[in-house]
C-alpha positions as CSV (number, residue, x, y, z in Angstrom):
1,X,-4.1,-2.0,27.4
2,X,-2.8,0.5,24.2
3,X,-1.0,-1.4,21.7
4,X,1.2,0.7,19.1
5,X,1.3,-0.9,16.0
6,X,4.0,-1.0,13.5
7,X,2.2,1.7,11.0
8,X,3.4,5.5,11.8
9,X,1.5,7.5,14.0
10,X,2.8,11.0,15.0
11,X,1.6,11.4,18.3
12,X,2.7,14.2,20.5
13,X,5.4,14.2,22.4
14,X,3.6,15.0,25.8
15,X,1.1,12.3,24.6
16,X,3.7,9.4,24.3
17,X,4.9,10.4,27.3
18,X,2.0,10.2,29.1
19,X,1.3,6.6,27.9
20,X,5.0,5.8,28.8
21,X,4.2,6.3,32.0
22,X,4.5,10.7,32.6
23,X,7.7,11.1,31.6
24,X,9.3,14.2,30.0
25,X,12.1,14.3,27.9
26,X,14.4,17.2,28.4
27,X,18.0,16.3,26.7
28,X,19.0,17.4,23.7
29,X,18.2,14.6,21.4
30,X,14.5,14.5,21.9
31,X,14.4,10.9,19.4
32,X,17.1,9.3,21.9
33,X,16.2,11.5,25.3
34,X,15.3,8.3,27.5
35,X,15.0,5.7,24.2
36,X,11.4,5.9,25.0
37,X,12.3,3.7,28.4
38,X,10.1,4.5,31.2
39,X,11.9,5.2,34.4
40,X,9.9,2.0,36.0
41,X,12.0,-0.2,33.9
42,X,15.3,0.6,35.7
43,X,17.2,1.8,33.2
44,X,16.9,5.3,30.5
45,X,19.4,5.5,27.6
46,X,20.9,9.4,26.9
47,X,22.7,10.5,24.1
48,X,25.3,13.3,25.3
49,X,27.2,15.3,22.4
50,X,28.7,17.9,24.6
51,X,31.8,16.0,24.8
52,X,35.4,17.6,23.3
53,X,38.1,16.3,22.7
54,X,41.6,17.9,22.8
55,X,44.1,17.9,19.8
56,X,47.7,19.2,19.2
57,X,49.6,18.8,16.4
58,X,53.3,16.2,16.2
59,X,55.2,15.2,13.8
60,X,55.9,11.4,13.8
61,X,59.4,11.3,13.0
62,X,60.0,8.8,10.6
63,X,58.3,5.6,9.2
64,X,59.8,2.2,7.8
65,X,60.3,1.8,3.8
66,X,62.0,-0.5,3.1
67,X,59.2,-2.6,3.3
68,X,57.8,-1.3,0.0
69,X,55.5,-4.5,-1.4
70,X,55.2,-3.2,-5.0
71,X,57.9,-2.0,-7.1
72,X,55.8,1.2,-8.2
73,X,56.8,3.8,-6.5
74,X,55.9,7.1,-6.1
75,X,59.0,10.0,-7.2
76,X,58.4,13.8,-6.4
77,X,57.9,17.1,-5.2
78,X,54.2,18.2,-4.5
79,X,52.5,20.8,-1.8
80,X,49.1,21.8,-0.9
81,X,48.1,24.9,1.0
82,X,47.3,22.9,4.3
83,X,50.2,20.7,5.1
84,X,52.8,22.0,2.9
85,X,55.1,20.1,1.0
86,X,56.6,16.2,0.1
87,X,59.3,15.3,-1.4
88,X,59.7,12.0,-1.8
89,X,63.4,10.6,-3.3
90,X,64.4,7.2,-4.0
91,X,66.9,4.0,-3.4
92,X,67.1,1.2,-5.5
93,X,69.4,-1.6,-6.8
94,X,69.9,-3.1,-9.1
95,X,71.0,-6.8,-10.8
96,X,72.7,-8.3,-13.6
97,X,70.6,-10.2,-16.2
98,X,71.2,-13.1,-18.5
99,X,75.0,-13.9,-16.5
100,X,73.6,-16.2,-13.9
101,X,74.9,-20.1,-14.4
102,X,77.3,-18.9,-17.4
103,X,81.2,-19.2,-17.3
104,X,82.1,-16.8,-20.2
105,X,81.0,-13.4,-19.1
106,X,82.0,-11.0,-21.3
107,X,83.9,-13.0,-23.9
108,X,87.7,-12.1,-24.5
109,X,89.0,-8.8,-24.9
110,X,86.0,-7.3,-24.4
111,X,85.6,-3.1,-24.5
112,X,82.9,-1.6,-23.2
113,X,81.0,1.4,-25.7
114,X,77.9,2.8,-23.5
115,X,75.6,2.7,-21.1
116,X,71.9,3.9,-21.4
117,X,69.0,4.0,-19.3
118,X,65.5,3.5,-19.4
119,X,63.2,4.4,-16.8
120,X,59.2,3.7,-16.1
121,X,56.8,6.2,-15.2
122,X,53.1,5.3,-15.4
123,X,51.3,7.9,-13.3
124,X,51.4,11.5,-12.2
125,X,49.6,13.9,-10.3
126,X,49.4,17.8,-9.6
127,X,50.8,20.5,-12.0
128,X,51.6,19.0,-14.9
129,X,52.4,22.4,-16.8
130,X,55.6,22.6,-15.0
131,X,58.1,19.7,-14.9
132,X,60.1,18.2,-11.6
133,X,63.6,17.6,-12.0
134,X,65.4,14.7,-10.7
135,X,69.0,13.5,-10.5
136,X,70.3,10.1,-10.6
137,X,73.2,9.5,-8.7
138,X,75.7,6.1,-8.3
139,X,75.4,5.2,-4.1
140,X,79.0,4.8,-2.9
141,X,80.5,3.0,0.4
142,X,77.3,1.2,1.8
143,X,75.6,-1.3,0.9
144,X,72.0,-2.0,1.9
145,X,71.0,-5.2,2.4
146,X,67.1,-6.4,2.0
147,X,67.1,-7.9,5.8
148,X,67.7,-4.3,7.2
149,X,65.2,-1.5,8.1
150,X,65.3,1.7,6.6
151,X,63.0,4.8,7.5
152,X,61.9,7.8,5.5
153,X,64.3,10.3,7.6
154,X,67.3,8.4,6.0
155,X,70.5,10.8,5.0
156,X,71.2,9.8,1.7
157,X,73.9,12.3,1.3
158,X,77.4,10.8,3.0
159,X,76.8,8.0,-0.1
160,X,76.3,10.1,-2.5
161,X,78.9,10.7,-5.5
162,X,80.3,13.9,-6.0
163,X,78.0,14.5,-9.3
164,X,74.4,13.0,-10.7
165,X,75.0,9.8,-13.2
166,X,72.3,12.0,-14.7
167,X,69.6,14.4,-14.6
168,X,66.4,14.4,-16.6
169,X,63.5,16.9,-16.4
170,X,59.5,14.7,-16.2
171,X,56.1,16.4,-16.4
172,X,53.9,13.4,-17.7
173,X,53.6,9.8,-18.0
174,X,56.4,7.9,-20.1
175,X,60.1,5.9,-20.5
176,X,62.7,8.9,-19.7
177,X,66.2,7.5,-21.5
178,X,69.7,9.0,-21.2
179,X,72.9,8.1,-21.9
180,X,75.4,7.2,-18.2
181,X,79.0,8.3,-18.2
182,X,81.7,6.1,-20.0
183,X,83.5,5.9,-16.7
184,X,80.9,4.5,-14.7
185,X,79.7,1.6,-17.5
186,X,83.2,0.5,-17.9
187,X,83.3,0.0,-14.0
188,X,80.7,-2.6,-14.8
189,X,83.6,-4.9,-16.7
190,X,84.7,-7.3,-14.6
191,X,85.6,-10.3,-16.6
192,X,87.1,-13.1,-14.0
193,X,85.9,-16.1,-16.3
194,X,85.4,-18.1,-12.7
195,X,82.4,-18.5,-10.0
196,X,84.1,-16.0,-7.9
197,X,83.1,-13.0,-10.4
198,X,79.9,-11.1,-8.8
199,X,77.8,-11.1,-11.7
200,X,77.3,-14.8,-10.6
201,X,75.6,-13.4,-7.4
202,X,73.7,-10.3,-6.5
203,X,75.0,-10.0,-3.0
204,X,78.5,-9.9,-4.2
205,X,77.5,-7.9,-7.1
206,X,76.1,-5.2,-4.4
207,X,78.8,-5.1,-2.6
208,X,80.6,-3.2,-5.6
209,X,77.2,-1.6,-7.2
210,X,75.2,-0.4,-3.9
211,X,72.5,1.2,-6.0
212,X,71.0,4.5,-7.7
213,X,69.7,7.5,-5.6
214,X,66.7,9.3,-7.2
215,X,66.8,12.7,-5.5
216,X,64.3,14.6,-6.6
217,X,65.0,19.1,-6.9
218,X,62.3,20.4,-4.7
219,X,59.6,23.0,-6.3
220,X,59.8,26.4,-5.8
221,X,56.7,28.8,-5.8
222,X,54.3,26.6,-7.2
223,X,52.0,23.0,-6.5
224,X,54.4,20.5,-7.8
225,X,54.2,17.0,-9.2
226,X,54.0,13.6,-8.3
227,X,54.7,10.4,-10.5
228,X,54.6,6.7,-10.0
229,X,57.9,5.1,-11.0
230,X,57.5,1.4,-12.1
231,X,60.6,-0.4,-11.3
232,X,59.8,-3.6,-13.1
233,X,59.9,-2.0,-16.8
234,X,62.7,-0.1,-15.8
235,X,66.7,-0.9,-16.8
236,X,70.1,0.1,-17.5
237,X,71.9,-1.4,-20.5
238,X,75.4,-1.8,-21.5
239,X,76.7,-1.8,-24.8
240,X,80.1,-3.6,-25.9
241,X,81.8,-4.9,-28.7
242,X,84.7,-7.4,-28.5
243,X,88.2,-7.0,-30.2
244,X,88.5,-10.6,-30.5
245,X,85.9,-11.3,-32.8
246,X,83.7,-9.2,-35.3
247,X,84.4,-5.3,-33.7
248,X,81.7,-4.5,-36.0
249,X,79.1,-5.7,-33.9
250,X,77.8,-4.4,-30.7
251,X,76.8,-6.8,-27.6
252,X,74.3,-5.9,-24.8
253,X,74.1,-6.5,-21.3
254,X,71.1,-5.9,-19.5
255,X,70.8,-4.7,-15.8
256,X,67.5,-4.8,-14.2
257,X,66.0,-2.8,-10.8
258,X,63.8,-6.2,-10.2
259,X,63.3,-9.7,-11.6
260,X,62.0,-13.3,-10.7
261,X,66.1,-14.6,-10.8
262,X,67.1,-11.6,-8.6
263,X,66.4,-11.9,-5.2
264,X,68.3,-9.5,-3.1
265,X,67.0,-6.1,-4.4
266,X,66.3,-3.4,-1.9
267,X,64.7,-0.3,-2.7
268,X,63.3,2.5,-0.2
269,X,62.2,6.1,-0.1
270,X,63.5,9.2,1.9
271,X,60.8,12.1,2.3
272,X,61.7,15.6,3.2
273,X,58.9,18.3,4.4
274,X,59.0,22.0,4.1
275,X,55.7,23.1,6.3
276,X,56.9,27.1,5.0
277,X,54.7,26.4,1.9
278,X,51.5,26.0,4.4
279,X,49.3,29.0,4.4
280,X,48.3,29.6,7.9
281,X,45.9,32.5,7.0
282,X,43.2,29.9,4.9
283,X,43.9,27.1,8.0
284,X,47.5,25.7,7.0
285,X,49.8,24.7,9.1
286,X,52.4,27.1,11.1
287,X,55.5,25.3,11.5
288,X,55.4,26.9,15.2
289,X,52.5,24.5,15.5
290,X,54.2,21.4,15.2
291,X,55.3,19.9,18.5
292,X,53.7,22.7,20.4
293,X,51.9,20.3,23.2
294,X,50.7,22.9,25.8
295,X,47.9,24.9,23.3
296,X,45.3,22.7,22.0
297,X,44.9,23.3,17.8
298,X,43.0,25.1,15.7
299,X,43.0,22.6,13.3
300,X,43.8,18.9,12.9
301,X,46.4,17.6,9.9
302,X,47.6,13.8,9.1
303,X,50.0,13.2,6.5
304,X,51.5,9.8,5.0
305,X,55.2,9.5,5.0
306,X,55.9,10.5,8.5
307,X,55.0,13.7,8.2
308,X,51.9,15.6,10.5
309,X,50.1,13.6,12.6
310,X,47.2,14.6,15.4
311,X,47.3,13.7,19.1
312,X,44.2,13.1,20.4
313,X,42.9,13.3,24.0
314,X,40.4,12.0,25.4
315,X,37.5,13.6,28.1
316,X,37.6,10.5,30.0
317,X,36.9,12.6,33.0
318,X,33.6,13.9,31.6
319,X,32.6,10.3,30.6
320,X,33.4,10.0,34.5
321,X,31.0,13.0,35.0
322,X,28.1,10.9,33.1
323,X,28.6,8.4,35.6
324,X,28.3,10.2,38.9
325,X,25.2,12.2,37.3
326,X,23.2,8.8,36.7
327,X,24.2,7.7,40.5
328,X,23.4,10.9,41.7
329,X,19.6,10.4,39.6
330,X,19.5,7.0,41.7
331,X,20.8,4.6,38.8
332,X,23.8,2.3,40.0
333,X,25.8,2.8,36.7
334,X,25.7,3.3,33.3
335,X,26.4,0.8,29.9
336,X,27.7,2.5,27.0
337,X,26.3,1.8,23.8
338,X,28.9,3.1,21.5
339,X,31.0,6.3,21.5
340,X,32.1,8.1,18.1
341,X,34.3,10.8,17.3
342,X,33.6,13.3,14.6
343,X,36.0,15.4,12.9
344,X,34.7,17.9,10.7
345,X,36.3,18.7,7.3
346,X,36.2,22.7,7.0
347,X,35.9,23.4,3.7
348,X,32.9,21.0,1.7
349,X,33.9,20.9,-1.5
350,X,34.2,18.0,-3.9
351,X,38.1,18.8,-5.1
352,X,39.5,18.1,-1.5
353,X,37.2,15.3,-0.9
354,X,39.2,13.8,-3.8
355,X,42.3,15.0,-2.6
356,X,42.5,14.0,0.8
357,X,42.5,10.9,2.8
358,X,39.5,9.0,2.4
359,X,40.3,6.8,5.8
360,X,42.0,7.6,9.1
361,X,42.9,5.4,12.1
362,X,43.4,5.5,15.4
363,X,46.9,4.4,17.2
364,X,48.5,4.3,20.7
365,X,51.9,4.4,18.5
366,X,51.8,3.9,15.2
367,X,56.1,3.7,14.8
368,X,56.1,1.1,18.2
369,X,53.1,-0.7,16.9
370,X,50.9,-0.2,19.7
371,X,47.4,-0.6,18.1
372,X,44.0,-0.5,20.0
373,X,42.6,-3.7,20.2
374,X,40.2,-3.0,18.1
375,X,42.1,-1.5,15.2
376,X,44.5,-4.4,14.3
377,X,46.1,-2.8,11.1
378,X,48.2,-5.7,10.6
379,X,45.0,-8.2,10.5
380,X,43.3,-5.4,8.4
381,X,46.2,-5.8,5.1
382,X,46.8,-9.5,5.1
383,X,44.8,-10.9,2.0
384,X,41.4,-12.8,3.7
385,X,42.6,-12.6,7.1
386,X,38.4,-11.9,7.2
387,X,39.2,-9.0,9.8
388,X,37.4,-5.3,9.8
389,X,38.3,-3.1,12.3
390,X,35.1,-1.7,14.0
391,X,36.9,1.9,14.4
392,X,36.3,2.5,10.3
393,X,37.8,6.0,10.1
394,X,35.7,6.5,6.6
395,X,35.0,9.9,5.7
396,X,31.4,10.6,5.0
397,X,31.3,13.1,2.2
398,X,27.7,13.9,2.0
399,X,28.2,15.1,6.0
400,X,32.1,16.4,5.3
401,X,32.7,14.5,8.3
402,X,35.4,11.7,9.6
403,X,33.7,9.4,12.3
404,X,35.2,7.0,14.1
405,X,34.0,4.3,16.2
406,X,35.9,4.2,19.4
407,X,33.1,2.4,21.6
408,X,35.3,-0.5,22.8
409,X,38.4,1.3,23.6
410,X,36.1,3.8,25.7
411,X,34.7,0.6,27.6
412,X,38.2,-0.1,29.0
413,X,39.0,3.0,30.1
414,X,36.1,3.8,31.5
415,X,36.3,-0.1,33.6
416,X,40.3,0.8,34.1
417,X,41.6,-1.6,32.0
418,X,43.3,0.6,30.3
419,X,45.1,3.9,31.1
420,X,46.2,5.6,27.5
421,X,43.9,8.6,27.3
422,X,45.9,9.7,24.4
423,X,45.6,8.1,20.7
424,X,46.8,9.6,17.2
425,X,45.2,10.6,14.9
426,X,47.0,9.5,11.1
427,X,46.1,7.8,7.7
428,X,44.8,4.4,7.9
429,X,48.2,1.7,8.1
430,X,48.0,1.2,4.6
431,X,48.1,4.3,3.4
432,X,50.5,6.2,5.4
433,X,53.5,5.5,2.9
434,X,51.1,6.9,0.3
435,X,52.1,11.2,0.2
436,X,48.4,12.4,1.2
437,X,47.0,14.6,3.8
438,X,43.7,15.2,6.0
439,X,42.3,18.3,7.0
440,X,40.2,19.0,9.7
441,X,39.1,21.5,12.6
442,X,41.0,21.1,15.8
443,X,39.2,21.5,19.9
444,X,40.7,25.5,19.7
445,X,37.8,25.8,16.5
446,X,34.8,27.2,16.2
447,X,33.6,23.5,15.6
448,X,35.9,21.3,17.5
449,X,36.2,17.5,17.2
450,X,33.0,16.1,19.3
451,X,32.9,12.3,21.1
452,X,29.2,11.2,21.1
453,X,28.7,8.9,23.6
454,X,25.5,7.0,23.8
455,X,24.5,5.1,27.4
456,X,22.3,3.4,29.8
457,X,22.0,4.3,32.8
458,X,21.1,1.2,34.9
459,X,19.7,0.6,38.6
């Protein structure tokens, strides 16, 4: 009897087989051929890489914001060469402060001087030689309550006032502050000395105040920028005196976007794309591209916000194939080990490994929140739920490669128990209200997306 001991011996390969019992190893992975299984134990394991999947490109239409769970935000206009370019505006509220459980508002015969704002940026990103523009403007005639949904294709403009409140130019982290019209701050005086005056509540007080708009001027000709606002250091403040007492000294009222005695604020984001600023001739996307489901892609985008997406199909059929070539070697079936999918990144360098995604998932339907079952997204975010999904998604940057674990979900439609052959392909749950973008070679490349499937076959 030959006993191989744990120290390395390279033997060769016809040698092995021979004391394996003859056999020859003729598929493409030599290491993983027949797992170094002799036929006489009724079963050889195969690795088969041949497998290609399809892609096309989609846009998914919109995605929910309202369900923002910080009050950092991101505010901008910013493009890259592959997917174009985001522009992301923003909704908020905002709430008295300091009037709550008080019954003499304003005093007597108040008179309102000025209003000024102060507004929070804390982060930015992109071309910070040139600055993006933004206009504030009062919302008028709706008012949007914290229960409801709101999605990212929301028109803004039927609420919109005629002018901006205000516009201010930002190329760098800081507090913006401006001065708001006299007309608007002296709507703010409402001085019933009851319970019935709406600085005693916030939903009352929204009713007449639905909010600020944060529309930001798209870029022309050039990257762009992209800054983090932060709500919670952010306010309005109006400035009064009163004719009844000392006119000589001027009175403040604060009015804040979010705070711990303020419960109703709602704030969301509406994003707009412009594909035009792609540039198909480097591997950009062609706006002719998007939605086009009959010719497979030459590459494969994802992008945060609603915006690009992949659609992904599945060879089941060849998987099928595998199967009726084991039967037809004499083998009754065959077990699959685990099945990946790779998606190459076509350009290796270190700047777009920082730039792009560093995870993306897998979904039936991301917007109808049809998940595979095992890529629970929802499990995935809630703080020590102790769930990992086993699809990962990482991005491996030493092999410029995306891989993704779809073993499980390949079980059930290879057993029936499931029919959807196509998935999509976007950012991982949590990051697709984050503006971002992947960027990888479609099944129309020169190196197409590949689904290595490892098996058993099994008599």
């Amino acid at each position: 009897m030959i006993r191989l001991l744990s120290k390395k011996i390279l033997l060769p390969a016809v040698l092995v087989g021979t004391l394996l019992g003859g056999w020859s190893c003729t598929d493409t992975d030599p290491f993983f051929g027949n797992g170094l299984i002799p036929p006489g134990q009724l079963m050889a394991t195969r690795v088969d890489s041949s497998l290609q999947v399809t892609t096309h490109i989609f846009k998914l239409d919109s995605i929910p914001t309202s369900n923002i769970s910080t009050y950092q935000v991101s505010l901008g206009s910013i493009g890259n060469k592959y997917t174009g370019r985001t522009t992301v505006n923003l909704f908020t509220n905002y709430a008295p402060y300091g009037f709550l459980d008080t019954t003499n508002y304003f005093g007597k015969n108040p008179v309102i001087d000025s209003m000024r704002f102060g507004f929070s940026f804390t982060e930015f990103g992109g071309d910070t030689t040139m600055p993006v523009t933004i206009d504030v403007y009062e919302v008028l005639g709706k008012n949007f309550f914290i229960d409801s949904t709101y999605y990212s294709n929301f028109d803004m403009s039927p609420y919109l006032g005629a002018t901006p409140l205000a516009t201010f130019d930002i190329q760098r982290p800081e507090v913006v502050t401006g001065k708001l019209s006299l007309e608007f701050a002296e709507k703010h005086l409402i001085n019933i000395q009851n319970g019935s005056n709406p600085y005693n509540k916030d939903l009352e007080f929204h009713k007449i105040f639905n909010g600020l708009y944060f529309k930001v001027r798209p870029v022309v000709g050039r990257e762009g920028l992209l800054l983090l606002a932060d709500l919670s250091q952010s306010n309005m403040t109006l400035f009064y005196h009163n004719e009844d007492y000392d006119k000589d000294t001027t009175l403040t009222h604060r009015m804040v976007f979010v705070g711990d005695r303020e419960l109703f604020n709602t704030h969301f984001q509406t994003v707009e794309f412009d594909y035009s600023y792609a540039d198909p001739s480097i591997g950009g996307v062609s706006p002719s591209q998007v939605g086009d489901m009959l010719i497979p892609s030459e590459y494969s985008y994802t992008m945060g916000f609603g915006g690009l997406g992949t659609a992904v199909t599945l060879p089941i059929d060849q998987i099928r194939e595998l199967q009726q070539s084991a039967r037809a070697q004499g083998y009754a079936n065959i077990g699959l080990h685990k099945v990946e999918l790779l998606f190459d990144v076509p350009e290796q360098s270190t700047d777009l490994f920082n730039n792009i995604f560093q995870r993306l998932g897998l979904y039936y339907n991301l917007l109808g929140r049809e998940f595979l079952a095992e890529y629970n997204p929802i499990l995935e975010q809630i703080t020590g739920s102790g769930y990992t999904s086993t699809i990962d998604g990482n991005l491996n940057r030493a092999q410029g490669k995306y891989r993704l674990d779809i073993t499980s979900y390949t079980q059930r439609l290879l057993r029936g128990s499931t029919t959807k052959m196509e998935l999509q392909l976007l950012p991982e749950y949590q990051s697709n209200n984050l503006v971002g973008y992947s960027w990888t070679y479609g099944s129309a490349s020169a190196n197409p997306p590949k689904m290595i499937v490892t098996y058993t076959m099994l008599k």
